[in-house]
VEXDREN-2710 file (C-alpha; in Angstrom, 1 decimal):
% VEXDREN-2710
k/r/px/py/pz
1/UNK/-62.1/-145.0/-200.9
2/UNK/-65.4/-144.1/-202.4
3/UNK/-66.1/-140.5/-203.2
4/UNK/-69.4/-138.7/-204.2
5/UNK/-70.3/-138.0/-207.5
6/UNK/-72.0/-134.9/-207.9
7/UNK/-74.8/-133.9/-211.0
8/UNK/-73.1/-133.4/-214.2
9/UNK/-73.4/-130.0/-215.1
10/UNK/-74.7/-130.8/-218.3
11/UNK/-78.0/-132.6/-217.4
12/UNK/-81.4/-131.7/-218.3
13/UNK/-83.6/-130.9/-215.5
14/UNK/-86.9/-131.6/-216.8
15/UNK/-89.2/-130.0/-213.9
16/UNK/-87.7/-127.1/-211.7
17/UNK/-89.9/-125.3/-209.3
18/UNK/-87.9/-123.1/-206.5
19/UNK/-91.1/-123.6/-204.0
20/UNK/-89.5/-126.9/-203.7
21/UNK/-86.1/-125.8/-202.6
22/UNK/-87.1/-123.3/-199.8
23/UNK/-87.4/-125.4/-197.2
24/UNK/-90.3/-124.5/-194.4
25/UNK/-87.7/-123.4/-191.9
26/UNK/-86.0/-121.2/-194.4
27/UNK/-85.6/-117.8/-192.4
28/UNK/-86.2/-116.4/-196.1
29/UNK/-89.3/-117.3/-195.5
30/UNK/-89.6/-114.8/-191.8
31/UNK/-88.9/-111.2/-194.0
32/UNK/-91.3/-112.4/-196.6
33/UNK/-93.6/-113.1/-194.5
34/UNK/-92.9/-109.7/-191.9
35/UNK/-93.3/-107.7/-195.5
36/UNK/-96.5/-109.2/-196.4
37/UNK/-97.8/-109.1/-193.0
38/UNK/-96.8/-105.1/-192.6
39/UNK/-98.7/-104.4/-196.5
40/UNK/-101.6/-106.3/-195.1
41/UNK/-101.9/-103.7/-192.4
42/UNK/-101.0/-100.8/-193.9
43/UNK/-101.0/-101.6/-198.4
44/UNK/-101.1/-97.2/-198.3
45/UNK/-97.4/-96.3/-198.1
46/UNK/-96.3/-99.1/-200.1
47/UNK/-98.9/-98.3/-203.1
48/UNK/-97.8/-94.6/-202.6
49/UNK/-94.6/-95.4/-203.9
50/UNK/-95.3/-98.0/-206.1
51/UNK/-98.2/-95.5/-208.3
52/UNK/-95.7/-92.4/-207.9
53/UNK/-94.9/-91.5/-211.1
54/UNK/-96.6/-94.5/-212.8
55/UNK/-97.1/-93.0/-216.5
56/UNK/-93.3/-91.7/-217.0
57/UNK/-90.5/-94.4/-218.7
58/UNK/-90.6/-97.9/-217.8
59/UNK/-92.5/-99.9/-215.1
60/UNK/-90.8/-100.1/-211.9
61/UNK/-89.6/-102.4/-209.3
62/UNK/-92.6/-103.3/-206.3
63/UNK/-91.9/-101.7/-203.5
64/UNK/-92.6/-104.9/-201.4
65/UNK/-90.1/-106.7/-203.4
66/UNK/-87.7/-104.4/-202.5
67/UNK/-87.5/-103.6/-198.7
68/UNK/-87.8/-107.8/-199.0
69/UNK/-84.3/-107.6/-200.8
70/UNK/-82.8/-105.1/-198.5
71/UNK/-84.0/-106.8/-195.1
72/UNK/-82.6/-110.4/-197.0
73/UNK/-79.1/-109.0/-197.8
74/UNK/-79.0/-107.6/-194.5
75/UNK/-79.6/-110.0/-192.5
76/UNK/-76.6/-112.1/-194.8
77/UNK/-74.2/-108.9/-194.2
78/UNK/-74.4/-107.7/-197.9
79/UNK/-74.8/-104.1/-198.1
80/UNK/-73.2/-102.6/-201.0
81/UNK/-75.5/-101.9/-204.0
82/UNK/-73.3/-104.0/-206.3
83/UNK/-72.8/-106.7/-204.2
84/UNK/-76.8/-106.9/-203.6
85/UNK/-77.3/-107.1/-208.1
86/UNK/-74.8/-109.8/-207.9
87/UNK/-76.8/-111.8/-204.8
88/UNK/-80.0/-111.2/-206.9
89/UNK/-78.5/-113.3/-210.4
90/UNK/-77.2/-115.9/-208.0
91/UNK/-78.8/-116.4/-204.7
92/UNK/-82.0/-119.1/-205.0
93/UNK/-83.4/-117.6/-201.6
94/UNK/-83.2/-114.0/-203.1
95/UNK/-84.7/-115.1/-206.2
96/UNK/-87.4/-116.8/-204.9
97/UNK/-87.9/-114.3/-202.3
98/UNK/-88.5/-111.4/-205.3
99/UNK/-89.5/-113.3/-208.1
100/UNK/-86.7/-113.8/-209.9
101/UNK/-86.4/-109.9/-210.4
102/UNK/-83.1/-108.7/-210.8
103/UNK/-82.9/-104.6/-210.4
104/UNK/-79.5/-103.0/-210.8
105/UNK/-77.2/-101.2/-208.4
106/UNK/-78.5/-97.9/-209.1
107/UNK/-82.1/-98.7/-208.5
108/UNK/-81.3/-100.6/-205.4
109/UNK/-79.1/-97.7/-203.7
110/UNK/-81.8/-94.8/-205.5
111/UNK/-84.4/-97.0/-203.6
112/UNK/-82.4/-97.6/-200.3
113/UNK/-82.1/-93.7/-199.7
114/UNK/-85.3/-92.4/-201.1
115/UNK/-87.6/-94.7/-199.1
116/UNK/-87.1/-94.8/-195.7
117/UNK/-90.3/-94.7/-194.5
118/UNK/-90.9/-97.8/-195.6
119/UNK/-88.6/-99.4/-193.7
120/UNK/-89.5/-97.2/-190.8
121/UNK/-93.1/-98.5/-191.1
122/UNK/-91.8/-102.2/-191.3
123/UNK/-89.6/-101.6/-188.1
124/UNK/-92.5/-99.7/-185.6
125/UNK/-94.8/-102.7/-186.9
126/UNK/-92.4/-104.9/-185.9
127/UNK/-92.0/-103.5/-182.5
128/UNK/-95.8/-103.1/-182.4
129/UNK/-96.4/-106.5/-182.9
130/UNK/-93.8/-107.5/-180.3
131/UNK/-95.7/-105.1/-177.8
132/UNK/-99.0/-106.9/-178.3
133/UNK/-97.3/-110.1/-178.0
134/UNK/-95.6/-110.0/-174.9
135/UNK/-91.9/-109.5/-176.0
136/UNK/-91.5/-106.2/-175.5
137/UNK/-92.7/-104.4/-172.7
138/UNK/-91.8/-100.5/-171.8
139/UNK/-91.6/-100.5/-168.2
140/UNK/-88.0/-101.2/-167.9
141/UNK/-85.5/-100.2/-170.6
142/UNK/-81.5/-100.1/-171.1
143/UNK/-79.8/-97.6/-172.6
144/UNK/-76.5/-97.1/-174.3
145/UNK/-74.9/-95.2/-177.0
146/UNK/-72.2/-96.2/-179.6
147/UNK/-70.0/-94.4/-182.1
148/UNK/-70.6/-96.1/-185.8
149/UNK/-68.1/-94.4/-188.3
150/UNK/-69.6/-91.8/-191.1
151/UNK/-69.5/-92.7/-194.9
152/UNK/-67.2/-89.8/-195.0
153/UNK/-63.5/-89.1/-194.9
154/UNK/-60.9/-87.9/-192.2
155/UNK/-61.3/-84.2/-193.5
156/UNK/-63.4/-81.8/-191.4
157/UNK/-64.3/-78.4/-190.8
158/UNK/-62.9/-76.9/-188.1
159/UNK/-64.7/-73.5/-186.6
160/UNK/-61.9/-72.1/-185.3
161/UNK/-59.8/-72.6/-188.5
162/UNK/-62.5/-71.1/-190.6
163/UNK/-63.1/-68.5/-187.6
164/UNK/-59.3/-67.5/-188.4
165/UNK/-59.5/-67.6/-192.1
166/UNK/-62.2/-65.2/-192.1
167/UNK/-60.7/-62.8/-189.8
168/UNK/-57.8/-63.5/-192.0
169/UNK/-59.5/-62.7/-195.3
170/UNK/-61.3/-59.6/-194.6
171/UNK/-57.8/-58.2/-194.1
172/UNK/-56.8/-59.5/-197.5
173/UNK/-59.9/-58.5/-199.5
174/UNK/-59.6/-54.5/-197.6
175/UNK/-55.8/-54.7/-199.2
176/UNK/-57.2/-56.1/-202.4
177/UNK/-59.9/-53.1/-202.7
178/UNK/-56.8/-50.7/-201.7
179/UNK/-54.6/-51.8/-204.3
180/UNK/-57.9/-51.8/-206.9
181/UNK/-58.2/-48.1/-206.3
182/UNK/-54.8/-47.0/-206.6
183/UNK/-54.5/-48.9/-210.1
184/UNK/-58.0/-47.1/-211.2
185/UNK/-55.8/-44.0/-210.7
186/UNK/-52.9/-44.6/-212.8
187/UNK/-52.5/-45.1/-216.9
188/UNK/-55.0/-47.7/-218.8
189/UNK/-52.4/-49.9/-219.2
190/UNK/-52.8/-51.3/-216.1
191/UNK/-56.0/-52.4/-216.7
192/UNK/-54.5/-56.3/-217.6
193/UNK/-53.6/-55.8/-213.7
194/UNK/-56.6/-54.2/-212.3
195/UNK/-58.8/-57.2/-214.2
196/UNK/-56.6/-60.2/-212.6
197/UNK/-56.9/-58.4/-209.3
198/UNK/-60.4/-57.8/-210.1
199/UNK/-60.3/-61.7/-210.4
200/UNK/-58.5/-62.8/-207.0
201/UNK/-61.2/-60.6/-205.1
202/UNK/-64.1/-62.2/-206.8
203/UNK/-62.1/-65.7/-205.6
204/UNK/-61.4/-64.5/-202.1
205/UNK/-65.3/-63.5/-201.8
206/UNK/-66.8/-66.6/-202.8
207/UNK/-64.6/-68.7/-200.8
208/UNK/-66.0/-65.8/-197.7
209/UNK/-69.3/-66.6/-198.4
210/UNK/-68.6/-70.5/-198.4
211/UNK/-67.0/-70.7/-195.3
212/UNK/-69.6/-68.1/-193.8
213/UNK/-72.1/-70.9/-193.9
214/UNK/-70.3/-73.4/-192.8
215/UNK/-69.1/-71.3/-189.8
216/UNK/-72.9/-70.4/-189.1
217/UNK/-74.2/-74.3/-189.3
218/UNK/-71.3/-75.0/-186.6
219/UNK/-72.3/-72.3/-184.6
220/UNK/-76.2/-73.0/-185.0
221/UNK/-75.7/-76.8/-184.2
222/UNK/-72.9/-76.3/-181.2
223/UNK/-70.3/-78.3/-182.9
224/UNK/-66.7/-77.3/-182.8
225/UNK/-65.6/-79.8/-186.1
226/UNK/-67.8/-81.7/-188.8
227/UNK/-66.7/-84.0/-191.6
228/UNK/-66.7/-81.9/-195.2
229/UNK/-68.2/-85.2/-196.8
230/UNK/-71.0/-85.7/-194.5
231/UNK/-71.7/-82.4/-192.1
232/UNK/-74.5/-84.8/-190.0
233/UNK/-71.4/-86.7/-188.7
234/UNK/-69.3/-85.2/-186.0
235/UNK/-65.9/-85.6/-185.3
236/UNK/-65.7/-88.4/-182.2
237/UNK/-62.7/-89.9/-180.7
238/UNK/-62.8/-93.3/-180.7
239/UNK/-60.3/-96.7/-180.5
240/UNK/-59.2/-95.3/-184.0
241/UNK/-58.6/-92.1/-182.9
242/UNK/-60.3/-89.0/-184.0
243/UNK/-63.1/-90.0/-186.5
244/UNK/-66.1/-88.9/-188.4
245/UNK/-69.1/-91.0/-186.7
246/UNK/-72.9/-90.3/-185.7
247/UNK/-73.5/-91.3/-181.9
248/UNK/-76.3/-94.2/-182.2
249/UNK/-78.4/-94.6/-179.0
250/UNK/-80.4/-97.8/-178.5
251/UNK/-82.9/-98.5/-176.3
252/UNK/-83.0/-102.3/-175.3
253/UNK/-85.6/-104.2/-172.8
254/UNK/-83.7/-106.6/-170.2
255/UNK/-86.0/-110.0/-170.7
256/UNK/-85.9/-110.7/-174.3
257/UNK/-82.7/-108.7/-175.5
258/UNK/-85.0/-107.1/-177.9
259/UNK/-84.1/-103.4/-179.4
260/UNK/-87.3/-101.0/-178.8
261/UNK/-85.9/-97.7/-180.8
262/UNK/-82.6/-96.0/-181.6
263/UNK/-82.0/-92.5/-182.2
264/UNK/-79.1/-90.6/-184.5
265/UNK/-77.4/-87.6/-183.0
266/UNK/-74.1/-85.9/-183.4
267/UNK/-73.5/-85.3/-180.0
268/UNK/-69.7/-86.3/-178.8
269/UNK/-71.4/-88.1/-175.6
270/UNK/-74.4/-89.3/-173.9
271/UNK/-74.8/-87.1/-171.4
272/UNK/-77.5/-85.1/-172.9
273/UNK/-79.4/-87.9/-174.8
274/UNK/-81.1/-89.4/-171.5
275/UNK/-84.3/-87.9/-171.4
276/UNK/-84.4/-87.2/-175.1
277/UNK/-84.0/-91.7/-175.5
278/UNK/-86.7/-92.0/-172.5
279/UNK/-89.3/-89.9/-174.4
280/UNK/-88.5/-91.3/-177.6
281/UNK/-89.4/-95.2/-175.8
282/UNK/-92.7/-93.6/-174.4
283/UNK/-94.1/-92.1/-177.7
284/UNK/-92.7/-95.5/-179.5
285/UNK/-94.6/-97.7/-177.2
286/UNK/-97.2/-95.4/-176.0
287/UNK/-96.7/-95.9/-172.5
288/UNK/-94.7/-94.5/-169.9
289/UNK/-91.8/-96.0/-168.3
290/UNK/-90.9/-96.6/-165.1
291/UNK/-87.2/-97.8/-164.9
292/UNK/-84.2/-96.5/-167.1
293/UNK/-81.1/-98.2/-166.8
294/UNK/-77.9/-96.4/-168.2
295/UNK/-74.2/-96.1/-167.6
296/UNK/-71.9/-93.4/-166.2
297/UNK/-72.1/-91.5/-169.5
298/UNK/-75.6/-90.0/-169.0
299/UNK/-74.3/-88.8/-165.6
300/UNK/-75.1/-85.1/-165.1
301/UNK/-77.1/-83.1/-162.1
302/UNK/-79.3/-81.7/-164.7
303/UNK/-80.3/-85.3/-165.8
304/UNK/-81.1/-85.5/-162.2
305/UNK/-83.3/-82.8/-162.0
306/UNK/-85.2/-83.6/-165.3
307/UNK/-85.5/-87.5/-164.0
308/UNK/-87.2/-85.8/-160.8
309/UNK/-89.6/-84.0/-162.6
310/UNK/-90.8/-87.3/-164.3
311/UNK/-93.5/-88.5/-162.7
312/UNK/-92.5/-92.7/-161.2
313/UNK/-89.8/-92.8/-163.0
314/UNK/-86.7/-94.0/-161.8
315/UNK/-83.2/-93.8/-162.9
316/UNK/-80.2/-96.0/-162.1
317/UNK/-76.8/-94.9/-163.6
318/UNK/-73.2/-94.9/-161.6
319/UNK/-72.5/-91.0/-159.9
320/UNK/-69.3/-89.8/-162.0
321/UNK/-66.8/-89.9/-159.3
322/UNK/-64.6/-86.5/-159.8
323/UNK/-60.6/-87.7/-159.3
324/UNK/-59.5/-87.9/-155.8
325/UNK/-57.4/-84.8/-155.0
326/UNK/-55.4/-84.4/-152.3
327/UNK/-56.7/-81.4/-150.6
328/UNK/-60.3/-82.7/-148.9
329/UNK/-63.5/-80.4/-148.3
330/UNK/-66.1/-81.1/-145.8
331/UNK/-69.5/-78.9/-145.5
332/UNK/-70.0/-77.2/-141.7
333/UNK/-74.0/-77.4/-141.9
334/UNK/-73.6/-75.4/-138.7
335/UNK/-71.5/-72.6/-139.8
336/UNK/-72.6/-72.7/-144.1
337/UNK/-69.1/-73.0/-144.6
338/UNK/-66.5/-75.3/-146.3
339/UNK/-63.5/-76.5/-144.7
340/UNK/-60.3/-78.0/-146.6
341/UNK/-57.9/-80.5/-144.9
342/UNK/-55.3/-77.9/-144.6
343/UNK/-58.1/-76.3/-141.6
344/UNK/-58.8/-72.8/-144.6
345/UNK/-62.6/-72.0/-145.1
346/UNK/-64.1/-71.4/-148.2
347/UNK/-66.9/-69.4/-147.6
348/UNK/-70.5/-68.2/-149.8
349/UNK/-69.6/-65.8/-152.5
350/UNK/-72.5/-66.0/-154.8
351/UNK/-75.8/-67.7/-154.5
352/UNK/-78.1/-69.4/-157.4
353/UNK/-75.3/-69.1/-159.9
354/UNK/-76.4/-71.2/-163.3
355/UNK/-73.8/-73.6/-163.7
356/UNK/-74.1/-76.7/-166.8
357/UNK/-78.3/-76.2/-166.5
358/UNK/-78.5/-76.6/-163.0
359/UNK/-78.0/-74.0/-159.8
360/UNK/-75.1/-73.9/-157.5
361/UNK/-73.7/-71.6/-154.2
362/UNK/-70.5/-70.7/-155.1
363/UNK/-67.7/-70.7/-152.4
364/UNK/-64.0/-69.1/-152.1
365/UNK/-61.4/-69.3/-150.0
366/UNK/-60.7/-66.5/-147.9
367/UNK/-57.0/-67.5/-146.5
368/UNK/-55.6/-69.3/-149.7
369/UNK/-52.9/-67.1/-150.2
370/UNK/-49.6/-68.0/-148.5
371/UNK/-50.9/-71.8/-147.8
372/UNK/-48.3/-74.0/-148.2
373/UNK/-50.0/-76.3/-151.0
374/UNK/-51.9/-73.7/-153.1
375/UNK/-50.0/-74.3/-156.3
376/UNK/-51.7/-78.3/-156.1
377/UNK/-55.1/-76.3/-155.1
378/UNK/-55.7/-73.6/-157.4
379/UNK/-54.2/-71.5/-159.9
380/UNK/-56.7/-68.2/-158.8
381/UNK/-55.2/-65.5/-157.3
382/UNK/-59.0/-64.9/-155.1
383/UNK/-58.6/-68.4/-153.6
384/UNK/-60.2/-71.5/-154.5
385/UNK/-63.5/-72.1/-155.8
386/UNK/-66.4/-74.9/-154.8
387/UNK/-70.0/-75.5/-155.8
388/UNK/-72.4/-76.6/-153.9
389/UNK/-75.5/-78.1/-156.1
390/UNK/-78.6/-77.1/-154.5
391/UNK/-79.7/-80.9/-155.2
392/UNK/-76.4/-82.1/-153.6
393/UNK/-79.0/-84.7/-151.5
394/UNK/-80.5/-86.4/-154.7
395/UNK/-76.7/-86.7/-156.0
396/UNK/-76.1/-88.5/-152.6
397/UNK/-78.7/-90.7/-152.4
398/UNK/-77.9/-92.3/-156.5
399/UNK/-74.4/-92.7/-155.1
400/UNK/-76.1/-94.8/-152.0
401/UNK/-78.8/-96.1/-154.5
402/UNK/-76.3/-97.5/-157.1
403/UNK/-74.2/-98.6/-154.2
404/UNK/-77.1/-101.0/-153.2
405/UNK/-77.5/-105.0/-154.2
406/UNK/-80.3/-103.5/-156.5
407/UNK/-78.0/-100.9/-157.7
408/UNK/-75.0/-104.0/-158.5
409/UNK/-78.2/-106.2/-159.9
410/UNK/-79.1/-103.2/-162.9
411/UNK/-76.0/-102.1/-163.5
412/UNK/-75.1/-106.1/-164.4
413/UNK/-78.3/-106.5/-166.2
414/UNK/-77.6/-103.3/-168.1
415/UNK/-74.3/-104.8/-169.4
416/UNK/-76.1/-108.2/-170.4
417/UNK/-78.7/-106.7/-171.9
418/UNK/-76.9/-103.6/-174.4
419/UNK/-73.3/-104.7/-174.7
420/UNK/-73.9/-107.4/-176.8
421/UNK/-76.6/-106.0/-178.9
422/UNK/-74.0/-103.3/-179.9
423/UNK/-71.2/-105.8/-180.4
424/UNK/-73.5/-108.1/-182.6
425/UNK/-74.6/-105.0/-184.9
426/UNK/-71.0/-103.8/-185.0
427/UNK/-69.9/-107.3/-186.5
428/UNK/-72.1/-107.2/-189.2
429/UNK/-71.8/-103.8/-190.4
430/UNK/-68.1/-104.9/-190.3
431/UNK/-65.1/-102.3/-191.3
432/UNK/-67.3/-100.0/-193.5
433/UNK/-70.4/-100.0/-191.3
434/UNK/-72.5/-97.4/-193.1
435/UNK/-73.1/-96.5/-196.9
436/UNK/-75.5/-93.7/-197.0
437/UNK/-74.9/-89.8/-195.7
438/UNK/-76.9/-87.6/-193.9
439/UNK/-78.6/-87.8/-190.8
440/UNK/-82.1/-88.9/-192.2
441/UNK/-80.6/-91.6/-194.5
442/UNK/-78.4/-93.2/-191.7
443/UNK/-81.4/-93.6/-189.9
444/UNK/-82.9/-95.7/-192.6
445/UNK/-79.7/-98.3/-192.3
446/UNK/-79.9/-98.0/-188.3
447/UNK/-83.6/-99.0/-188.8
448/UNK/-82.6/-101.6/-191.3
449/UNK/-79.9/-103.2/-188.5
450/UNK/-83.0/-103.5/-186.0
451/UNK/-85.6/-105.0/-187.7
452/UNK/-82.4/-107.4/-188.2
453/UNK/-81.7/-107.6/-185.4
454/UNK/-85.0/-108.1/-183.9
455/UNK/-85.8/-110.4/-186.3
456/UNK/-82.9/-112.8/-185.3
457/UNK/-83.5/-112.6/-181.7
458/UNK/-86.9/-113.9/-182.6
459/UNK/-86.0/-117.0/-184.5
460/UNK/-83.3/-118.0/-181.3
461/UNK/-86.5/-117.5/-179.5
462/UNK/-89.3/-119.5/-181.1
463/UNK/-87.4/-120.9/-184.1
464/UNK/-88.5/-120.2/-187.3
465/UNK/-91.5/-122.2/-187.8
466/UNK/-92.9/-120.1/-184.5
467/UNK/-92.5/-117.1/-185.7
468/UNK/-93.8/-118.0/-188.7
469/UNK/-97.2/-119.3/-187.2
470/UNK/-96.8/-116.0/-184.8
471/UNK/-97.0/-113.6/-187.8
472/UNK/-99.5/-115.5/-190.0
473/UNK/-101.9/-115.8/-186.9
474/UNK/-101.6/-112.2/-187.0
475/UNK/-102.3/-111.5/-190.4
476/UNK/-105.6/-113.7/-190.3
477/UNK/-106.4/-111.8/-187.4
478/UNK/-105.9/-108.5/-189.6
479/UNK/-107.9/-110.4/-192.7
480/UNK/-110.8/-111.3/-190.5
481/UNK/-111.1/-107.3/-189.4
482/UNK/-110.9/-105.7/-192.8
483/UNK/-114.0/-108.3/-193.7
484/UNK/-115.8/-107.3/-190.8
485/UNK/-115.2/-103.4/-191.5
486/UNK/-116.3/-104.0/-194.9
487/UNK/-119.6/-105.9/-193.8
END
């Protein structure tokens, strides 16, 4: 059977031009034209960078040329500095993307965590754009949150270790000083003593001072653990256990799939990022929005409250239901009492009592004692203990809300819509999701993933050639203002 032949490796090619073997439906050909189209709008930040610094040692790298490479290698799942040089001697898209340059690892990762506002800039352009097209609209949103594991390893600080080993230390550094005296009182020939004790305390002190302010940044950011190699990330339990990770929260719309923002925190869970991702949405897309679509994680009465006091805004997220129990209470509205299933009333001990943000009645049990299944009930000798929320109705009516065919309807478009945004991302960043530390500099890759992302979505949208003819309308548009300005 008949087999191809391919070129022999040793013949001349007497015309090359790399033009020629980017096709037009080369998605190269979508981040250099989102680059170019984001330096036509805004050429300040870019020339900033590119003129820092422009009389010391050699000429540098554009700054175009390389959030081009980053976006590229990105998108392709190539994230390591070295790997990235090695795409840049090999890759014919890369090198006709950048010109044939070819910086080195260094300069790629110095550039990578140094420059984040360019990508930043490239990514709220992008969403801008979107906006004015049609794609991306803020009046509904999903949101979700996802642990990504930290460039940093298993070891963390714990505050109540260090909490200990101060308490701890002081003790040893009084005996220290103790001993130091007595020796100062003997002979001279102690002094080879007195200086190696002299040594241990100066040791003991520094290590004080060390842990000091790492038990005061713990304290100051609420945290109970962070990871030594990266204190940004927090110590999150995940399907791998106990892990350094930053909790990433996205914020998707439900038509086009498309990510709006995302926001870094530390926080262990959601519960307290719900208004903090809304506002974030509304000064993204400068307008406010009207529907929020979340999951049972953002759950809390004081989320409640706060959604309340925004203006047409509505909420839809699943009541946390607290686990059944065996003993039942029901609310005599007559009597302003409770009443458990074994016929005992609890009844108002405190009023307006500040409980997780929001205001409670407090109740207690005035015949606990002796019933015959207070050891399942409670473990306080006064007698058991319930809250009433003072917005117990608003709690009600989400449970009857979410309960609803429009409840069921968002709560299935919020798990069509986030879910597989978040597993998409997570397969690409793949085992070692993130390579840079520190709060501000994970930001930069999270910004790099949507712009991705986005960028993706878009081409499954209106194919490559579209969104080609999309973005270089747009920047004809922009062309055709600067002239006017000008004139």
């Amino acid at each position: 059977m008949a087999v191809i032949q391919g070129t022999p490796r040793d013949a001349i090619r007497i015309s090359y031009c790399l033009e020629d073997e980017i096709g037009e439906g080369n998605p190269v050909r979508v981040i250099e034209l989102i680059v170019e189209l984001v330096y036509c709008i805004c050429p300040e930040i870019f020339d900033e960078i590119d003129n820092k610094n422009e009389e010391a040692g050699r000429a540098k790298y554009p700054a175009r040329a390389m959030a081009k490479l980053l976006l590229y290698c990105y998108t392709h799942r190539i994230k390591g500095s070295r790997k990235i040089e090695e795409e840049c001697h090999r890759n014919i898209d890369l090198r006709w993307l950048i010109n044939e340059m070819t910086p080195d690892h260094w300069t790629i990762a110095k550039f990578r965590r140094t420059n984040g506002k360019i990508i930043l800039q490239v990514k709220q352009k992008l969403t801008e754009i979107l906006k004015n097209k049609g794609y991306i609209s803020g009046q509904e949103i999903v949101i979700d949150g996802t642990k990504v594991k930290a460039y940093a390893g298993k070891n963390y600080n714990n505050r109540e270790e260090i909490k200990k080993f101060l308490i701890k230390s002081d003790k040893e550094l009084k005996d220290y000083m103790e001993e130091l005296e007595k020796i100062d009182t003997v002979e001279t020939e102690l002094n080879q003593e007195n200086e190696a004790l002299k040594k241990k305390m100066k040791e003991l002190e520094e290590a004080i001072k060390t842990q000091e302010i790492i038990y005061n940044r713990l304290v100051e950011n609420n945290k109970k653990w962070e990871a030594k190699t990266d204190p940004d990330a927090g110590m999150m339990l995940s399907r791998d256990g106990i892990i350094p990770a930053v909790n990433v929260q996205m914020m998707a719309e439900p038509i086009n799939h498309l990510i709006i923002d995302n926001l870094i925190t530390s926080n262990e869970n959601d519960e307290g990022m719900l208004i903090p991702t809304i506002e974030k949405v509304e000064e993204t897309l400068q307008e406010e929005v009207k529907t929020a679509i979340a999951d049972v994680g953002y759950y809390s009465v004081a989320n409640l409250v706060a959604v309340k006091k925004k203006e047409g805004l509505r909420c839809f997220m699943p009541v946390r239901r607290k686990k059944e129990e065996e003993i039942k209470f029901i609310y005599n509205e007559e009597k302003k009492i409770y009443i458990c299933s074994e016929g005992k009333e609890l009844r108002l001990s405190r009023r307006n009592v500040t409980i997780r943000r929001v205001k409670v009645d407090m109740y207690i049990g005035t015949s606990c004692m002796g019933c015959p299944k207070q050891e399942i009930c409670t473990t306080s000798k006064v007698g058991r203990c319930k809250h009433k929320y003072h917005n117990e109705e608003e709690v009600n009516e989400l449970g009857r809300i979410m309960e609803s065919p429009e409840g069921l309807e968002k709560m299935i478009t919020r798990k069509c819509t986030i879910e597989h945004i978040f597993g998409t991302i997570k397969v690409w960043m793949g085992k070692i999701p993130l390579h840079l530390r520190g709060k501000e500099k994970i930001q930069i890759e999270i910004d790099i993933w949507q712009i991705v992302y986005n960028l993706k979505r878009m081409i499954n949208i209106e194919g490559v050639v579209g969104l080609l003819n999309l973005m270089s309308g747009i920047m004809q548009e922009n062309e055709v203002k600067k002239q006017l300005k000008t004139t």
